[in-house]
N, C-alpha and C positions, 0 to 999 in steps of 0.2 A: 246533646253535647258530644255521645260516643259516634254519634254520625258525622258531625264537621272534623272531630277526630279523624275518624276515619279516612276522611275525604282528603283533609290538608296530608296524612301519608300517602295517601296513590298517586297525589299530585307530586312529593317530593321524589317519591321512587322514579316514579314515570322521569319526571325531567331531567334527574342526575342521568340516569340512562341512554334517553335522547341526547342528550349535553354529550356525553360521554362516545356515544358512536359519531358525531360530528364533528368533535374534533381529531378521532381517527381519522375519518373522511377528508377534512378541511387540511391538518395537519398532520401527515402523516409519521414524520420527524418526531413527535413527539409522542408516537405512538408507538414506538419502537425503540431501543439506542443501539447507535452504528456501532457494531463488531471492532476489534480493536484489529491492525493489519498484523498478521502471524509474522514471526521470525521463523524461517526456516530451521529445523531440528535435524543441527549437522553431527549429532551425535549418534544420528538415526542408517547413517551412512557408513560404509567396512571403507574402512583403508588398509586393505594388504598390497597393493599391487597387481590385485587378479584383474585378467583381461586384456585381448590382445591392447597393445597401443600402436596409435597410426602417429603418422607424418606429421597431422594437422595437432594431436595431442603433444606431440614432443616442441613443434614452433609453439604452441600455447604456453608451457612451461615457462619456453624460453621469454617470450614477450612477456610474462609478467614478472620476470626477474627484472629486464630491460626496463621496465618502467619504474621500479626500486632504484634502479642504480643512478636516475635518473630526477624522478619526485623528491628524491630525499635531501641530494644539496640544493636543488629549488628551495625547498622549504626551510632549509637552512640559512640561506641566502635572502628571503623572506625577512629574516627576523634583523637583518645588520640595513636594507637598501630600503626596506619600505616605510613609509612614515602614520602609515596607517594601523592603528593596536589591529582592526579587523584581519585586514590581510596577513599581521605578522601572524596571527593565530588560527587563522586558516592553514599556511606555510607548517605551522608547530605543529598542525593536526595532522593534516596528512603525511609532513615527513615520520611521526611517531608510529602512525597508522601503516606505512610502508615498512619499519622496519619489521614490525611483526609479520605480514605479509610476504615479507622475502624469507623470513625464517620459515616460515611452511613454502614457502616454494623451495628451499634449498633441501629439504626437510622431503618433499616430494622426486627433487630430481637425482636424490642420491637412492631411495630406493627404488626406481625405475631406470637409473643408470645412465640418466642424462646430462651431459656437459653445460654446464651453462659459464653465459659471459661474464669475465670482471669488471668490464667497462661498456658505458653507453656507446649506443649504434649513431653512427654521423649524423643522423637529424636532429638527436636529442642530445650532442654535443652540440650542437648550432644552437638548439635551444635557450642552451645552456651559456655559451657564449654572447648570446643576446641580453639576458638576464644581469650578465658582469654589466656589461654595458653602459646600463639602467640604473636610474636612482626615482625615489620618489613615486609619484604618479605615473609616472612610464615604465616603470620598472611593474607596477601594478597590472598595468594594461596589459605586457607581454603575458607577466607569469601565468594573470585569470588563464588569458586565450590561449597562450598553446597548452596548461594543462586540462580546459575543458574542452579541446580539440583532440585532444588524447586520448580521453576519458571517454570522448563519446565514438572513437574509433575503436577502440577495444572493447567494449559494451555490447556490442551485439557480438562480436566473436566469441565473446565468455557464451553468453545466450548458446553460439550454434554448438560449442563444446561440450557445455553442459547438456545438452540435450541428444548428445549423438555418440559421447566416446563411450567403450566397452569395457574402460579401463576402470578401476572402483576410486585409485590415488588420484587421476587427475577429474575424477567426475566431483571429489569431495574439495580438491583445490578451487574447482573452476565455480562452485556454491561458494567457497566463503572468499572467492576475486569476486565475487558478483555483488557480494553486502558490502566488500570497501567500497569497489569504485561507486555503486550505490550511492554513499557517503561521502563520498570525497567531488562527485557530481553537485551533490546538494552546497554541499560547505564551499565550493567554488561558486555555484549562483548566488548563494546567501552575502558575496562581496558586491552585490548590484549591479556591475561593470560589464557581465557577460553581455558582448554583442550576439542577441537569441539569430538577429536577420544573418550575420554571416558564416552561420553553422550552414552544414550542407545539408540538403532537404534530402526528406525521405523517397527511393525509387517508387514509382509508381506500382500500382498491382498490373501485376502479370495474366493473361489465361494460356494454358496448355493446350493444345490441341481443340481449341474454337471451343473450351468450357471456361465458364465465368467462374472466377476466384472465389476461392473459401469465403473471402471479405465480402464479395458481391453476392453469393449465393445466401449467408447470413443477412444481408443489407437489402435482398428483395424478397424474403421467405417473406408471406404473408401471415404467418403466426407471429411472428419476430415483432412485435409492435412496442414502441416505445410505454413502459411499465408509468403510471401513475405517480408511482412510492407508495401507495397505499396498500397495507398489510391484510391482506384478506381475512388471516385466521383470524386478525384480531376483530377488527370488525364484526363479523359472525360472531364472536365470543361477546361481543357487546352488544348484538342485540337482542342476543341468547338471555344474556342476563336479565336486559329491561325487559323484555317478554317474562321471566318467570316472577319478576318485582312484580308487573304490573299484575299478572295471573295469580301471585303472592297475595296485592294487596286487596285485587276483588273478593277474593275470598272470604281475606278480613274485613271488607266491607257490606258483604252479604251475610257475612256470621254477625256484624253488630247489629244489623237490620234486623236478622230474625230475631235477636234478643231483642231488642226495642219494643219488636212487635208482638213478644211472647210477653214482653212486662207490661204493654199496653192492656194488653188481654186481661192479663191475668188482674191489674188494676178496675176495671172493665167490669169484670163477674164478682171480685172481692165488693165491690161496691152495691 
């Protein structure tokens, strides 16, 4: 009886084990859970003003003030011509989202001592008078497209800002323009409308001096190989464990043997 005991645990250990490193293997999703994506820790950045400021730091200022002065009765406008709840609440979000937005950019350009505009620049007056226009589903069509035509123009400008000025106020502006238009990106696709085909494609990679691109040098490194998903430590941690189960349960099943055999005995000469 202690021996089918026995037997029926090493078989149970044994197989949760196996069972358990295959579905590592099989599925690795589920052998792991995906990291949650960070929010940047803008409070981890100085804003004093130190640091020389260029050219391209004072137009950045400026263009994201220009795009407040501009976003905000769009989306005002949003809430009186469109007849869609989605779109008026898109219009709501992002005008509300700008205004905070321009209050740290004015908030920035006063201590760094740059002039900024009281009114949109001619294109986004054009914008803007396209919009009056409009009523309805046309009115929808303009608004999507020229604010995610905007949004995806100034998008990589924050990017080269953020990564290049010396200044400390416009490197912590140009982080948190990067988590609206972020958002205000999203909440514009999220009206289904964006035509993705006539956004303009991305330039092609570039090489320098007859060397192949960062992209390309990543994209033919022969280490560089497309990852499984499958979590290595865990795995090894699962067969680690059915290994000391299994090692666990021989042991119990060669200690019930030697009792068996010691009571057999001993049954054996008492007799």
């Amino acid at each position: 009886m202690a021996v089918a005991s026995s037997l029926y645990l090493w078989r149970r250990l044994w197989g949760t084990a196996i069972l358990s490193a295959a579905l590592i293997l099989l599925l690795p999703e589920k052998g792991r859970a995906e990291p949650g994506v960070p929010v940047p820790p803008n409070n981890l950045l100085s804003d004093r003003g130190a640091g020389a400021l260029a050219a391209a730091d004072r137009d950045f200022v400026i263009k994201v003030r220009l795009a407040g002065l501009w976003e905000i009765p769009a989306g005002e406008m949003a809430q009186d011509k469109s007849a869609d709840p989605r779109i008026k609440e898109i219009g709501r979000n992002i005008a509300a989202q700008h205004v905070v937005l321009d209050k740290l950019t004015r908030d920035a350009a006063q201590k760094l001592g740059i002039v900024l505009p009281d009114a949109p620049n001619s294109d986004q007056q054009g914008w803007l008078g396209e919009m009056r226009e409009a009523d309805g589903t046309q009115f929808d069509e303009i608004y999507i497209d020229r604010l995610r035509a905007a949004h995806g123009k100034i998008f990589p400008a924050i990017a080269t800002i953020r990564a290049s000025t010396r200044n400390d106020t416009v490197r912590k502006l140009a982080q948190r323009a990067n988590q609206f238009v972020m958002t205000h990106m999203t909440l514009l696709e999220s009206s289904g409308i964006v035509d993705f085909g006539s956004l303009p494609t991305a330039p092609p990679p570039s090489a320098a001096a007859g060397q192949p691109s960062a992209t390309a040098q990543v994209l033919s490194a022969p280490e560089q190989r497309p990852s499984s998903g499958t979590n290595t430590p865990l795995v090894l941690l699962a067969l680690a464990g059915g290994l000391a189960a299994g090692a666990f349960a021989t042991r119990q099943l060669a200690g019930n043997r030697r009792q068996t055999h010691r009571s057999r005995r001993g049954r054996y000469y008492d007799g």
